[in-house]
C-alpha positions as CSV (number, residue, x, y, z in Angstrom):
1,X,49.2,-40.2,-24.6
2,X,49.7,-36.6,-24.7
3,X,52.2,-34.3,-23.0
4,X,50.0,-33.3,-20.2
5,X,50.0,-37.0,-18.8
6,X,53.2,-36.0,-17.2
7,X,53.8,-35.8,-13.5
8,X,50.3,-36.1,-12.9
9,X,49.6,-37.8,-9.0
10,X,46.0,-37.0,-8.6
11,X,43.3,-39.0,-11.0
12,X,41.1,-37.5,-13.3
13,X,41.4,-34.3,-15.0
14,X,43.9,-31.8,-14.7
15,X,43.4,-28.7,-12.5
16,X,41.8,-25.7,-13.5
17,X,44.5,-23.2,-12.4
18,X,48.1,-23.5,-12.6
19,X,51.1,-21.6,-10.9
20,X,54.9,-21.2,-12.0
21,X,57.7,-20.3,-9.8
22,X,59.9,-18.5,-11.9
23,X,63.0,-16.6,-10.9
24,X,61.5,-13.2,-11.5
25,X,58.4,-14.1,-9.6
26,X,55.2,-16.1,-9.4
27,X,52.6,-16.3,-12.1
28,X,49.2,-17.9,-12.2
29,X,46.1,-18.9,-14.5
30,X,42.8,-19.9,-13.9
31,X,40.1,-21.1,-16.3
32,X,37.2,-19.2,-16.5
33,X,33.9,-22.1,-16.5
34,X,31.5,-19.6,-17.8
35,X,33.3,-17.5,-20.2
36,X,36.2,-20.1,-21.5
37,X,38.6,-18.0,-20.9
38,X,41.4,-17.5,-19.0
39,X,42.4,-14.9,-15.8
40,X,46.4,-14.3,-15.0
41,X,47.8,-12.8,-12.4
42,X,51.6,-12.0,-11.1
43,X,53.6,-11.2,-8.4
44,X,57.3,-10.4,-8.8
45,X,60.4,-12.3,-6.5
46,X,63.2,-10.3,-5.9
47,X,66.6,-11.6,-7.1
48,X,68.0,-14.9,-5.4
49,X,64.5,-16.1,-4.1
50,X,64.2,-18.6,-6.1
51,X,67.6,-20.8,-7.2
52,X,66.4,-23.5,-9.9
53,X,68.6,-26.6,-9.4
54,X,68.9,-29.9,-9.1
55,X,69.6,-29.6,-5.0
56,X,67.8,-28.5,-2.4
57,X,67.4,-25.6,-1.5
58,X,66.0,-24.2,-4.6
59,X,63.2,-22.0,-2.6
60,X,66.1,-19.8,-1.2
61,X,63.6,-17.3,0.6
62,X,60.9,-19.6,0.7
63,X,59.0,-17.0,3.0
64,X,58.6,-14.6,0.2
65,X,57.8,-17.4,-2.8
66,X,55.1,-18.7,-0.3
67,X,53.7,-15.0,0.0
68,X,54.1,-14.6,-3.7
69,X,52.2,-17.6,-4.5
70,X,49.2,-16.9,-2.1
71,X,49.3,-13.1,-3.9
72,X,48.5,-14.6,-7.0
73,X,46.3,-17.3,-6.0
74,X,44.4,-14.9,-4.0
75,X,43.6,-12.1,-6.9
76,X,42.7,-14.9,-8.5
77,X,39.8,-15.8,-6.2
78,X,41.4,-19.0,-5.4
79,X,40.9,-20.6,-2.1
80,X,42.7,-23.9,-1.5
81,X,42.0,-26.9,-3.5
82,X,44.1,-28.5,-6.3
83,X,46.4,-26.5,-8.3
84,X,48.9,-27.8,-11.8
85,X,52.0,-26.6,-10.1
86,X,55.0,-25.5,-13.0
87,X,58.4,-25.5,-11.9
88,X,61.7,-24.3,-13.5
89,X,63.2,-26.7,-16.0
90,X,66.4,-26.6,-13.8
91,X,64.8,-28.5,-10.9
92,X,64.1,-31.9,-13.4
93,X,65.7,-33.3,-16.3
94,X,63.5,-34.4,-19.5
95,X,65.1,-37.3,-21.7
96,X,64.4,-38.8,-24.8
97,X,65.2,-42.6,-24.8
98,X,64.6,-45.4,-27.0
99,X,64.1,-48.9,-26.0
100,X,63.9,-52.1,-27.7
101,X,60.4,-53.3,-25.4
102,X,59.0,-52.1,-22.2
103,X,56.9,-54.0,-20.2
104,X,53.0,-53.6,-20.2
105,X,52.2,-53.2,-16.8
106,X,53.5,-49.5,-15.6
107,X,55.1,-50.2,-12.7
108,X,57.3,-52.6,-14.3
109,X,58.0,-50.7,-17.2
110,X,59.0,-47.6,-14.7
111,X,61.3,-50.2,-12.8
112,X,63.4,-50.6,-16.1
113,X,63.1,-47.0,-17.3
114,X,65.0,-46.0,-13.6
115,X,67.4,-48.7,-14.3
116,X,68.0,-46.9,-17.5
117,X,68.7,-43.7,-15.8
118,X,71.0,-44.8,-13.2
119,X,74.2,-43.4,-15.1
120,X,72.2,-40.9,-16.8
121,X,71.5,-38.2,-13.9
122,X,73.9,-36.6,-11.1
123,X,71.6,-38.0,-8.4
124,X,69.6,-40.8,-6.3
125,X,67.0,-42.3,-9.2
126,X,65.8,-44.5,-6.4
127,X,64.2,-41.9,-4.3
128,X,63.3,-39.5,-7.5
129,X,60.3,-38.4,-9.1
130,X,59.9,-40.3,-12.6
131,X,57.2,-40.3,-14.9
132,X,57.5,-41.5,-18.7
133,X,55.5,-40.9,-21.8
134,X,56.1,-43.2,-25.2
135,X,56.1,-41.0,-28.2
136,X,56.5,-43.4,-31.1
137,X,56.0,-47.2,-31.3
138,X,56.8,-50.1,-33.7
139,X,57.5,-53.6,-33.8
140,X,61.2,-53.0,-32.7
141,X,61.7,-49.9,-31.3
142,X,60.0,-47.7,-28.4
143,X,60.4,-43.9,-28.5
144,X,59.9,-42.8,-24.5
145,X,60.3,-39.2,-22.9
146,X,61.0,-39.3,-19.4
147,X,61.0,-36.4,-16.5
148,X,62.7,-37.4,-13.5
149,X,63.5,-34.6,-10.9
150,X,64.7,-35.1,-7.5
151,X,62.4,-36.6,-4.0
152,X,63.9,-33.7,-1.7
153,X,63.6,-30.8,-4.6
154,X,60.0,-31.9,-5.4
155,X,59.1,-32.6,-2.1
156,X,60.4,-29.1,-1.8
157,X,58.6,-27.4,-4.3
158,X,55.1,-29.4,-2.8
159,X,55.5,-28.4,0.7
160,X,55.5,-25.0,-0.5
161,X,52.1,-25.7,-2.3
162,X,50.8,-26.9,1.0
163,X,52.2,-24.6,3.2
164,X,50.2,-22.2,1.5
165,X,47.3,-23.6,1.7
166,X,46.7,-25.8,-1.5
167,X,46.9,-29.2,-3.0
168,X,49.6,-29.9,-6.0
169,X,47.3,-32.0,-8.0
170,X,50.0,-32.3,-11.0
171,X,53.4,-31.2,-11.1
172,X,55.3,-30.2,-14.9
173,X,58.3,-28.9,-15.9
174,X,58.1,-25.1,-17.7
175,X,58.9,-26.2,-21.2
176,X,56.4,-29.5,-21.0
177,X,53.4,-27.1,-19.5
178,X,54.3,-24.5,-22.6
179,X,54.4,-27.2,-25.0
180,X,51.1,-28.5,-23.8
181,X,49.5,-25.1,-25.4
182,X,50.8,-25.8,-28.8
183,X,47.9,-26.9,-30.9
184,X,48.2,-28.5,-34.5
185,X,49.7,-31.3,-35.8
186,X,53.1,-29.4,-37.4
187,X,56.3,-29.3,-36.4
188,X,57.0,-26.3,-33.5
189,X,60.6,-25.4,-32.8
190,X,60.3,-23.4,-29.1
191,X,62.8,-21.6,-27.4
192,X,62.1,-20.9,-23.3
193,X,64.2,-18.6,-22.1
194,X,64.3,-18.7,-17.9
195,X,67.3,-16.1,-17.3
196,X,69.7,-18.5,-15.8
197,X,69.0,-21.4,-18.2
198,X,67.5,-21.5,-21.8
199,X,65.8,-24.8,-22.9
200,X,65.0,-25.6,-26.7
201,X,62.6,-27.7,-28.2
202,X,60.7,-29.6,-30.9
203,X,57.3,-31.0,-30.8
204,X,55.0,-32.7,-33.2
205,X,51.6,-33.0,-32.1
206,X,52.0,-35.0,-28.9
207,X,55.2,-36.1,-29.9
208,X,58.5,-34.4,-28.2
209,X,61.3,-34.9,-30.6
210,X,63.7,-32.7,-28.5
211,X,64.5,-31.3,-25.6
212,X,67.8,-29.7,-23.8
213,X,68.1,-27.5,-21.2
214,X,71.3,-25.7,-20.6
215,X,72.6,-23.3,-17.6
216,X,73.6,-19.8,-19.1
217,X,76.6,-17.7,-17.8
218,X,75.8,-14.8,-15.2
219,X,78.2,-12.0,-17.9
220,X,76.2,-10.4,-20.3
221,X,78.1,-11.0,-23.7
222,X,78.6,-14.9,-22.7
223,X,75.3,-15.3,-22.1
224,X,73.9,-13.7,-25.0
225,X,76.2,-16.1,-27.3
226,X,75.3,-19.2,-25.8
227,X,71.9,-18.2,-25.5
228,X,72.7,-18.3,-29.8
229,X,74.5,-21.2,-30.0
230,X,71.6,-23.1,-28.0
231,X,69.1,-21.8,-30.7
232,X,71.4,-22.9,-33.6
233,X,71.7,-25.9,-32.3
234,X,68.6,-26.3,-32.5
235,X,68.3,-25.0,-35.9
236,X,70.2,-27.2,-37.4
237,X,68.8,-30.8,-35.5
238,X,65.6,-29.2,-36.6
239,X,66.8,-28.9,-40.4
240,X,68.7,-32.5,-40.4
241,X,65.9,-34.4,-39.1
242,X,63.2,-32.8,-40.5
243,X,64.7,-31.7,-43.7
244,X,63.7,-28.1,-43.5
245,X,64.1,-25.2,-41.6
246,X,61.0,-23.5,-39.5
247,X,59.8,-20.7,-41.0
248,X,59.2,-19.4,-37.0
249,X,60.4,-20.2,-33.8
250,X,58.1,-20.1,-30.9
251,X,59.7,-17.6,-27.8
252,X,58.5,-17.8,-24.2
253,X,60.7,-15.5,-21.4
254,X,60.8,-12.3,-19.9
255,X,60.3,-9.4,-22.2
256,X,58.4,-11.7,-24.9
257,X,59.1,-11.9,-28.7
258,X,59.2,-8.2,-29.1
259,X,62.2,-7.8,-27.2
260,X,63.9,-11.1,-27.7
261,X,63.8,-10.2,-31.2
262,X,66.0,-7.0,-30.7
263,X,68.8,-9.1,-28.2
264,X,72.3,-9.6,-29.4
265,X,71.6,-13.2,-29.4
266,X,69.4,-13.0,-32.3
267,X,71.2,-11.2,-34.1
268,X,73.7,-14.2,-34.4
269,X,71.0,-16.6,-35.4
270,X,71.5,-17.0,-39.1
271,X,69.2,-17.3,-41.1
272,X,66.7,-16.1,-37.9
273,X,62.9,-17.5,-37.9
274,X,60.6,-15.0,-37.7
275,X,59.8,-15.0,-33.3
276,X,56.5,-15.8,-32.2
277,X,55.2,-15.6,-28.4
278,X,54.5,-18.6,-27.1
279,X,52.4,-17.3,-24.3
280,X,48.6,-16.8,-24.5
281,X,47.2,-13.6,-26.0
282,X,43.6,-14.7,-24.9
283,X,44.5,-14.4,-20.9
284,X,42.9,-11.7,-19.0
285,X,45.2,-9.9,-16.4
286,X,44.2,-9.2,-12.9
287,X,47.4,-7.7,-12.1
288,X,50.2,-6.5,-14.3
289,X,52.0,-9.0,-16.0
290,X,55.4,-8.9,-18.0
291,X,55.3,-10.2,-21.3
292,X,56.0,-13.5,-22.1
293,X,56.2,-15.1,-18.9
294,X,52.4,-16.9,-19.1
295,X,53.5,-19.4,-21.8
296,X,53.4,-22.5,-19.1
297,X,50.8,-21.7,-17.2
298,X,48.0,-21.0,-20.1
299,X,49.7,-24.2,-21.7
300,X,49.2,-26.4,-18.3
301,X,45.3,-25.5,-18.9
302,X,44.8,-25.8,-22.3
303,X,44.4,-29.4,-22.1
């Protein structure tokens, strides 16, 4: 079971074309059928829009993400239908649990992963949003990621799909959609940088080995230290478990690798991996696009 199995509602295959609210505006991809590529577009949010949390409301001027959305959507020849919709990592929380047994039937097994995450989360489980995925399986010992995210912040983030006219046929955190793009069966260390929050992770083919997210400070110099300390972090769970260091580090965020690589934060990261983009260099803008910011939504269609 792969990474794009999550938060998935609507049977069948994934949608063709996915959106991501982000903070500095909304970006979209659709496959092209014919030519097997992809087409991007984006339309830029001013500041306080959008306010990635874990309450309501998180669509601050939801007027102007709405517009935003059907801009995008629009020059990309879209009209209504299902769409993958990405949201912030902010707005859900992705855990990695082990259990000893879960039972077979899904429903059941879902009823003891929310009993699991009753003193896990700082809200209702009951009326949340969860989906799980096992990674690794033996005799004794069940290796499970699980995305849970609040009812009234999905249902917030869905009504604005509707509102404007289309269906939210799956619905995945940033860092899961990006991860989806990764191909191979080696070890990936990712960094995704969202402004506010920064969230790093490992994968292994379809395997998540980890993920945390973590809210950055609003000053400057904090920020670009804990933005460091979250990467070395990383680092070094990265060299422990897998008893070596990455030779890169995948980068998805505003500005791309190119400028992450020249930030203060970087510059603290020692010994530094050489910084990749994560985000597609195969998509096709219709509109201009800042780098780095297409990472999820290529990644939502790549599988």
């Amino acid at each position: 079971m792969g990474l794009e199995n999550i938060f998935q509602p609507v049977a069948g295959a994934r949608p063709h074309v996915a959106c991501e609210v982000r903070s500095e505006g909304v970006v979209a991809a659709r496959s092209a059928s014919k030519s097997g590529g992809t087409a991007v577009a984006f339309s830029s949010l001013h500041g306080g829009a959008l306010a990635p949390g874990l309450k309501v409301p998180n669509l601050t001027d939801l007027s102007a993400v709405r517009s935003a959305l059907q801009s995008v959507l629009g020059d990309l020849g879209v009209r209504g239908g299902a769409i993958t919709l990405v949201v912030p990592d902010a707005a859900a929380r992705v855990l990695l649990l082990d259990f000893d047994a879960l039972p077979a039937k899904r429903q059941e097994a879902l009823s003891v992963v929310r009993f699991r995450l009753r003193k896990m989360v700082p809200f209702d489980v009951e009326t949340a949003a969860v989906s799980y995925q096992v990674m690794a399986k033996t005799d004794r010992h069940i290796d499970v990621m699980v995305t849970v995210m609040p009812g009234d912040v999905l249902e917030e983030y869905e009504d604005l799909v509707r509102e404007s006219g289309y269906e939210p046929g799956a619905v995945l955190p940033s860092t899961l959609a990006a991860a989806a793009g990764l191909s191979g069966d080696s070890a990936a260390l990712m960094v995704n940088d969202a402004g506010a929050s920064v969230t790093t992770a490992v994968t292994q083919g379809s395997e998540m080995l980890l993920h945390r997210s973590m809210d950055l400070p609003a000053e400057p110099q904090g920020r670009e230290e804990e933005m460091a300390q979250a990467v070395i972090t990383a680092l070094a769970w990265y060299e422990d478990t897998l008893q070596r260091l990455p030779s890169s580090m995948y980068y998805a965020g505003l500005g791309g690798a190119s400028e992450a690589v020249q930030s203060r934060w970087m510059t603290l990261v020692q010994p530094a991996p050489h910084l990749v983009d994560l985000a597609s260099t195969d998509a096709s803008a219709l509109t201009t696009i800042p780098p780095g910011v297409t990472a999820s939504v290529t990644g939502a269609l790549a599988t």
